[in-house]
C-alpha positions in Angstrom: 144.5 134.2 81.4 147.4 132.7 80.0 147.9 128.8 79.6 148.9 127.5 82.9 150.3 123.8 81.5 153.5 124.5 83.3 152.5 124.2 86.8 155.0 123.1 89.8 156.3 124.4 92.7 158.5 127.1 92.2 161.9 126.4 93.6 165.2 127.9 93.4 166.4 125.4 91.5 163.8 125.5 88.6 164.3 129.2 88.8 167.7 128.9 87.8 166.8 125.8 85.5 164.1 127.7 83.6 164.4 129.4 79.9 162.0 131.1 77.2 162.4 128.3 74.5 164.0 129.2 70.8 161.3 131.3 68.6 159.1 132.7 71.8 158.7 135.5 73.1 158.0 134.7 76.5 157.5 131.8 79.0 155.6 131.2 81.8 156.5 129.1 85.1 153.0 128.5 86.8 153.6 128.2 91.0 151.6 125.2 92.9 151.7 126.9 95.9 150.1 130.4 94.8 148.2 129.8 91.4 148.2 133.6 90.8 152.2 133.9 90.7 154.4 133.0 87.7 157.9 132.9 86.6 158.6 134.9 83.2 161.6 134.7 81.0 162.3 136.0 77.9 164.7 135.2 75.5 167.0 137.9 76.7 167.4 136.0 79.8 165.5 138.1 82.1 163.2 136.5 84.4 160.5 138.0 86.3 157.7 137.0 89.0 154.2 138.5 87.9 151.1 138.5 89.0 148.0 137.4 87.2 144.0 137.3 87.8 140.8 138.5 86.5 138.8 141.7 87.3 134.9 143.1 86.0 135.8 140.2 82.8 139.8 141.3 82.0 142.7 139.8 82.5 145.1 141.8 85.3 148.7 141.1 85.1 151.0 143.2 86.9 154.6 142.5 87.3 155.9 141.7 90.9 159.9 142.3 90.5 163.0 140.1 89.3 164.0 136.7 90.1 167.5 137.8 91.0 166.0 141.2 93.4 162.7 139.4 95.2 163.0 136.0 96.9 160.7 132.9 96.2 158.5 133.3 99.3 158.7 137.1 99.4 157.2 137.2 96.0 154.1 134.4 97.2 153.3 136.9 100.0 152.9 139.9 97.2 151.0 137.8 94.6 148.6 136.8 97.5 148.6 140.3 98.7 147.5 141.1 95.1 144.8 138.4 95.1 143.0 139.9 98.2 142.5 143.0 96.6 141.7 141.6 93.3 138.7 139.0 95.1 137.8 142.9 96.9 136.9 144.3 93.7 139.9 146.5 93.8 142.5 147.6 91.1 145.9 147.2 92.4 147.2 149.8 89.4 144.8 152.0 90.4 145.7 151.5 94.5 149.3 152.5 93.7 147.9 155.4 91.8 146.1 156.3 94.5 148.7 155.8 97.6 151.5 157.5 95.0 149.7 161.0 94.6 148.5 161.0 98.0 152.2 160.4 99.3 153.3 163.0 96.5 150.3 165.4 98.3 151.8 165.2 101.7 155.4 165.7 100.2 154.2 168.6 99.1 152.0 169.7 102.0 155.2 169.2 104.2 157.8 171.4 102.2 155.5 173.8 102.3 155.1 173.8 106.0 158.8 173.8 105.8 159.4 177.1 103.6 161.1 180.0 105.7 159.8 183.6 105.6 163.5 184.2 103.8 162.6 182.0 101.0 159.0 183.4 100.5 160.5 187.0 101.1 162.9 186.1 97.9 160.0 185.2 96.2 157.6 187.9 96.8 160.3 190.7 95.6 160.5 188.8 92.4 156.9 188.7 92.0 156.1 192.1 92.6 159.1 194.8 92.0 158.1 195.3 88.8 155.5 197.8 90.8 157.8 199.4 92.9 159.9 202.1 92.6 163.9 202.0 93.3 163.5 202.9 97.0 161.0 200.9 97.5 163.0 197.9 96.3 165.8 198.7 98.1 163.9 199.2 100.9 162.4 195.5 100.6 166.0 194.4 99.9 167.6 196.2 103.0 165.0 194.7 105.5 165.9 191.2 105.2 169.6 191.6 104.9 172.0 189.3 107.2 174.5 192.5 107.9 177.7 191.4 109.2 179.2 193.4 106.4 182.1 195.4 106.5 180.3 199.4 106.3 181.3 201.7 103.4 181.8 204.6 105.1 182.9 204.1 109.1 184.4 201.4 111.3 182.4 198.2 112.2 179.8 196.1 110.7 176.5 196.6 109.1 174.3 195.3 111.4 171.3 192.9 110.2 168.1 194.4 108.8 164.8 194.7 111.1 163.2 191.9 109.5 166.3 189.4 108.6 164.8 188.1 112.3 161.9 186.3 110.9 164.6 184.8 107.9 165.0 181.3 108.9 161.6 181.3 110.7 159.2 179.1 108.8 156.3 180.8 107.6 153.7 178.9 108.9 155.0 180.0 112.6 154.7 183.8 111.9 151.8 184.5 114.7 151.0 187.7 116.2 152.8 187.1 119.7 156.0 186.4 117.6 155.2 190.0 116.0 154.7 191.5 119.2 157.8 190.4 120.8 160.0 191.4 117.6 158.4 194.7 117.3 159.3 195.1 121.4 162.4 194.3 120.6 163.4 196.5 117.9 161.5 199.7 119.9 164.4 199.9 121.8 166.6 200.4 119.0 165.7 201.8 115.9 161.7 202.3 116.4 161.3 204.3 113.0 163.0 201.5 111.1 160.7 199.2 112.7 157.7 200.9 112.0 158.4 200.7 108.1 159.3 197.0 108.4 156.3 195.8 110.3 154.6 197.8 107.2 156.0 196.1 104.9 155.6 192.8 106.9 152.0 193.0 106.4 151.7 193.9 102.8 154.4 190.9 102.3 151.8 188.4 104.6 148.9 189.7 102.6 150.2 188.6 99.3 151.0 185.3 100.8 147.4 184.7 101.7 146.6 185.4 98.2 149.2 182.9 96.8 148.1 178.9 96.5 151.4 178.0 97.7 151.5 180.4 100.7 147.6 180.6 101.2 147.3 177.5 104.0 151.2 178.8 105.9 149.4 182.2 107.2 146.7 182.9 109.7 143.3 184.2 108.1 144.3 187.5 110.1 147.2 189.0 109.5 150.0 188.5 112.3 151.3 192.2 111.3 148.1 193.6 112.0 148.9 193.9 115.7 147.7 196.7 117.8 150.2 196.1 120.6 153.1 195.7 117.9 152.1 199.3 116.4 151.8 200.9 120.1 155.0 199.4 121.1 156.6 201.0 118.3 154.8 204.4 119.1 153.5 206.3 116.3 155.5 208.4 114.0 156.3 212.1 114.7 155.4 214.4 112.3 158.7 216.2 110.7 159.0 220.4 110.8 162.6 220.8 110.4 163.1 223.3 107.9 165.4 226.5 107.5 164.6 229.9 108.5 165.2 233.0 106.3 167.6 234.5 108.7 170.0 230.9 108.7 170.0 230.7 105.5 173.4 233.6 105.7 174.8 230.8 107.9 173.9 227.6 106.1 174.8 228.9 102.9 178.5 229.7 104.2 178.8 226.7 105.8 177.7 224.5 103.1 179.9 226.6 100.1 183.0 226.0 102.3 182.9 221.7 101.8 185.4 220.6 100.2 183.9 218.2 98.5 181.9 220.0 95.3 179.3 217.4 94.9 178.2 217.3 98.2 177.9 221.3 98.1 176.3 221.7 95.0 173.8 218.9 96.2 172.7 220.5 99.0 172.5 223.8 97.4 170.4 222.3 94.8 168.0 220.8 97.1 167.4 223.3 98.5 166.7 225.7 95.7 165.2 223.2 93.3 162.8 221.4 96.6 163.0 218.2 94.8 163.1 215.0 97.0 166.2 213.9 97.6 166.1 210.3 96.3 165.2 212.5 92.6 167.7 214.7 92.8 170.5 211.8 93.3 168.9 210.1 90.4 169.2 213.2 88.1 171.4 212.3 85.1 172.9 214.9 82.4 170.5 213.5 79.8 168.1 215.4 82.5 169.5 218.7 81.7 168.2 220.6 79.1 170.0 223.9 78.4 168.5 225.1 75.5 165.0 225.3 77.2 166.4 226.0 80.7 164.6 222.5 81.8 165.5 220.1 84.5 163.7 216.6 83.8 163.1 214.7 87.4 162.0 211.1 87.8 158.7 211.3 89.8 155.7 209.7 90.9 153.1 209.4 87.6 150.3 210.5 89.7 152.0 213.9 90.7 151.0 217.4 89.5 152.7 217.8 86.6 154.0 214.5 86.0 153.5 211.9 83.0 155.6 208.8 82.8 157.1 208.7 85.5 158.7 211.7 85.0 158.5 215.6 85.7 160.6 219.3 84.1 160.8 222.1 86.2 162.9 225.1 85.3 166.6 225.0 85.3 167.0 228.3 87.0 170.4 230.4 86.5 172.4 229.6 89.8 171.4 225.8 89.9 172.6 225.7 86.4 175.7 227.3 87.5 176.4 224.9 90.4 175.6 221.9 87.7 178.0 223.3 85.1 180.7 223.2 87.6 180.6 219.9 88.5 182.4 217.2 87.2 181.2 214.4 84.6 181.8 211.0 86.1 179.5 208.5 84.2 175.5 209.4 83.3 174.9 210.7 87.0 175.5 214.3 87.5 176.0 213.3 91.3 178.1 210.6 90.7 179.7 207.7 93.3 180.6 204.2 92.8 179.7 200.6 94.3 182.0 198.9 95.9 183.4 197.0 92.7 184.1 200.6 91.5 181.3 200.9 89.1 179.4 204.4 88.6 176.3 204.7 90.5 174.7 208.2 92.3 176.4 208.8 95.1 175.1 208.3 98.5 172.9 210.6 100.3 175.3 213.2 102.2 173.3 212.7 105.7 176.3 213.2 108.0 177.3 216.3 105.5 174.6 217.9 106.1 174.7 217.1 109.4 178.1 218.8 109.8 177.2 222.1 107.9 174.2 222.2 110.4 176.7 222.5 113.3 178.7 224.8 111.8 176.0 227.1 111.1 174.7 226.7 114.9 171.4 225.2 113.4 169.7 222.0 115.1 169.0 218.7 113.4 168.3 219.2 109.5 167.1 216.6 107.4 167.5 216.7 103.8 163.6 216.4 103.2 163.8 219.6 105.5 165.7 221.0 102.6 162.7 220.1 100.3 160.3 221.4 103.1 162.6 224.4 103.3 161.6 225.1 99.7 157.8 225.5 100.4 158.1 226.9 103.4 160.7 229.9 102.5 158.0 230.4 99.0 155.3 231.8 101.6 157.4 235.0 102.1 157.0 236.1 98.4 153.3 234.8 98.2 154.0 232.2 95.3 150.8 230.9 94.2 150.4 227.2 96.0 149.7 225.5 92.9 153.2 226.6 91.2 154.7 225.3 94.4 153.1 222.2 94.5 153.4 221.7 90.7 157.9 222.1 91.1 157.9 220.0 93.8 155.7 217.2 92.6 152.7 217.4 95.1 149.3 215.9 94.1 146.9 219.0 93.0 145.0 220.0 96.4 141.9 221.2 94.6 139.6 221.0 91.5 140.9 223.8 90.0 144.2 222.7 90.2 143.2 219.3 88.4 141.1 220.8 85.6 141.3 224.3 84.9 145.9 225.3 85.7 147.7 224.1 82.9 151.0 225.7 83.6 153.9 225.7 80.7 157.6 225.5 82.2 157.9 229.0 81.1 155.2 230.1 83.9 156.9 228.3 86.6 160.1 229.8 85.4 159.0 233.2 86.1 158.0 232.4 89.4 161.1 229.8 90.3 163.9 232.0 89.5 162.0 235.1 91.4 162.0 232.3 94.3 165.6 231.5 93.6 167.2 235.5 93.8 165.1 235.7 96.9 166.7 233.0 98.8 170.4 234.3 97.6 169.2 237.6 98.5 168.4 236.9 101.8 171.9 234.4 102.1 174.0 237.3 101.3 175.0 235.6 98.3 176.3 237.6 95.5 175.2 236.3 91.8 175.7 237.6 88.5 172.3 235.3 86.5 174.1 236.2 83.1 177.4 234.9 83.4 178.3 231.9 81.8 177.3 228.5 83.4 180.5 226.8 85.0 182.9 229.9 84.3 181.8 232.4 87.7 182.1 230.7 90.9 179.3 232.9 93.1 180.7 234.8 95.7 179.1 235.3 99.6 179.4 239.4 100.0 
């Protein structure tokens, strides 16, 4: 312990009166009334009340604060505060250390509690579109959207995505009676929507319970995981709609008199090529390959026929015809733009086809009918399954199928284009195969 040979009362005189002598480094004013407590000044002037004691043999000196910031008497009370812990066997330092992390801990604990499913929802895409595909992504991105926005195509606003409800709800409050009521809510509205956001909810409040940051804001069960949510919601209906041989004379007039060519060719396409739609708006014109009559599609990696990502089916003669025509507006061979005017594929032509559909006198068509259309309209010429499955990117259905049917683009050619002059046959479309591409607009007889 330092030498204690200046001893007095501390008073705010001496205070003021007191100075490190020339050559020092420091000197210490001892107080009478608390032995523990001393003043400090240094030859820079500064003068400070510390704290000093013994503990297990060492000395302890801590500093208490600055003459000028901590009153004579308010300094006596911390030095003797110091003292009783000191005679307890206890380390201020350490105490601090102590009551700092533990006040650090419950900072944390309570920004956690206060983190909003928006926040979390930000956080999760980040963490995990790397996995996704694009629709999938914008699928994520679309449920929590505010809306409110001005609509691209109609009057009005967009109105908010199925899940921007839970947004500014903390996550820690997500229960299964607040799922329940959401989910009865949105049945009355948009019920297929809601369906895939209560989906996605739980897949989203899964990974939460595997995160350390999320882990202790979710129940152990999953609030998604309601029965009563998924029977408010009903169950979805299974889709038929697909076109019949004899409406495809209709359709095919209907659809060839738009006026706008890439919405017509589009249509056409999907149809005769039975891609999804989603991969068919993706298609670029690096996707075409004329010399070997290819048509590159982006696809699942786990489909028949597919390998990175990606899938070629034949580029038969009429679809090449209705490509060649088209024309070329940036990469995508169905092209649009965003609303800053940049290219990007166009949007899918729902209400198109929706119009065509009531010109031709034909009820609700879907354009995934058009890709169901494809299968269904290859049964009247007896197309082996596997060939159909393998163009339109379905997962082999048997063991054969895996192992022993390795078909080249050239096999499925034979049997897509004999598909192809079927369908036009039976439209009453009149086609010459071996004219050039772009040139000979086909003509309905």
């Amino acid at each position: 312990m330092s030498k204690q040979q200046n001893r007095v009362r501390i008073t705010a005189g001496r205070v003021a009166a007191f100075t490190c002598p020339e050559g020092r480094a420091q000197a210490f004013l001892w107080d009478t009334d608390t032995p523990s407590m001393a003043l400090r000044a240094t030859p820079t002037g500064r003068k400070t009340y510390v704290f000093e004691s013994r503990l297990n043999g060492a000395t302890l000196r801590i500093n208490i604060g600055t003459a000028a910031e901590w009153p004579i008497e308010r300094a006596r009370v911390e030095a003797q505060r110091l003292k009783m812990l000191v005679d307890q066997g206890i380390d201020p330092r350490e105490l601090e250390r102590q009551q700092t992390a533990e006040a650090e801990a419950k900072a944390i604990a309570a920004a956690r509690q206060a983190v909003t499913v928006g926040e979390a929802w930000s956080a999760y895409i980040d963490a995990r579109h790397p996995h996704w595909g694009e629709l999938s992504l914008r699928d994520h991105q679309n449920m929590m959207r505010p809306g409110g926005e001005a609509k691209l195509r109609g009057k009005g606003l967009t109105k908010p995505g199925p899940l921007h409800h839970f947004a500014a709800m903390r996550l820690v409050d997500v229960a299964p009676d607040v799922v329940q009521a959401w989910a009865t809510r949105e049945a009355q509205d948009r019920p297929t929507r809601a369906r895939l956001a209560l989906n996605l909810l739980h897949a989203f409040l899964a990974w939460c319970a595997e995160q350390p940051e999320y882990a202790a804001l979710v129940p152990e069960r999953n609030p998604a995981r309601s029965r009563r949510a998924r029977e408010v919601l009903g169950k979805p209906k299974a889709k038929a709609d697909a076109l019949l041989r004899e409406q495809l004379p209709a359709w095919f007039v209907a659809v060839r008199g738009l006026r706008n060519p890439l919405h017509a060719a589009y249509l056409q396409c999907l149809l005769l090529v039975g891609a999804r739609p989603s991969e068919l708006l993706a298609l670029r014109w690096d996707d075409l390959n004329i010399q070997w009559k290819g048509l590159t599609l982006r696809d699942k990696d786990e489909s028949k026929g597919g390998q990175d990502g990606v899938r070629v089916i034949p580029l038969t003669p009429y679809v090449r015809h209705l490509l060649a025509s088209l024309p070329r507006r940036g990469p995508w061979v169905f092209a649009g733009t965003d609303a800053k005017g940049e290219p990007q594929p166009m949007s899918p032509p729902n209400r198109t086809l929706a119009d065509v559909c009531s010109v031709a006198g034909i009820e609700h068509l879907t354009l995934h009918g058009l890709r169901r259309s494809f299968g269904t309209l290859s049964e009247w010429l007896e197309l082996p399954a596997g060939v159909v499955a393998q163009i339109q990117g379905h997962k082999p259905s048997a063991t054969a199928e895996k192992h022993y049917r390795v078909r080249p683009l050239d096999l499925l050619r034979v049997h897509h284009e004999r598909l192809e002059a079927w369908i036009l046959e039976q439209a009453g479309v009149t086609f010459d195969p071996k004219a050039e591409p772009g040139k000979l607009r086909a003509v309905a007889s």
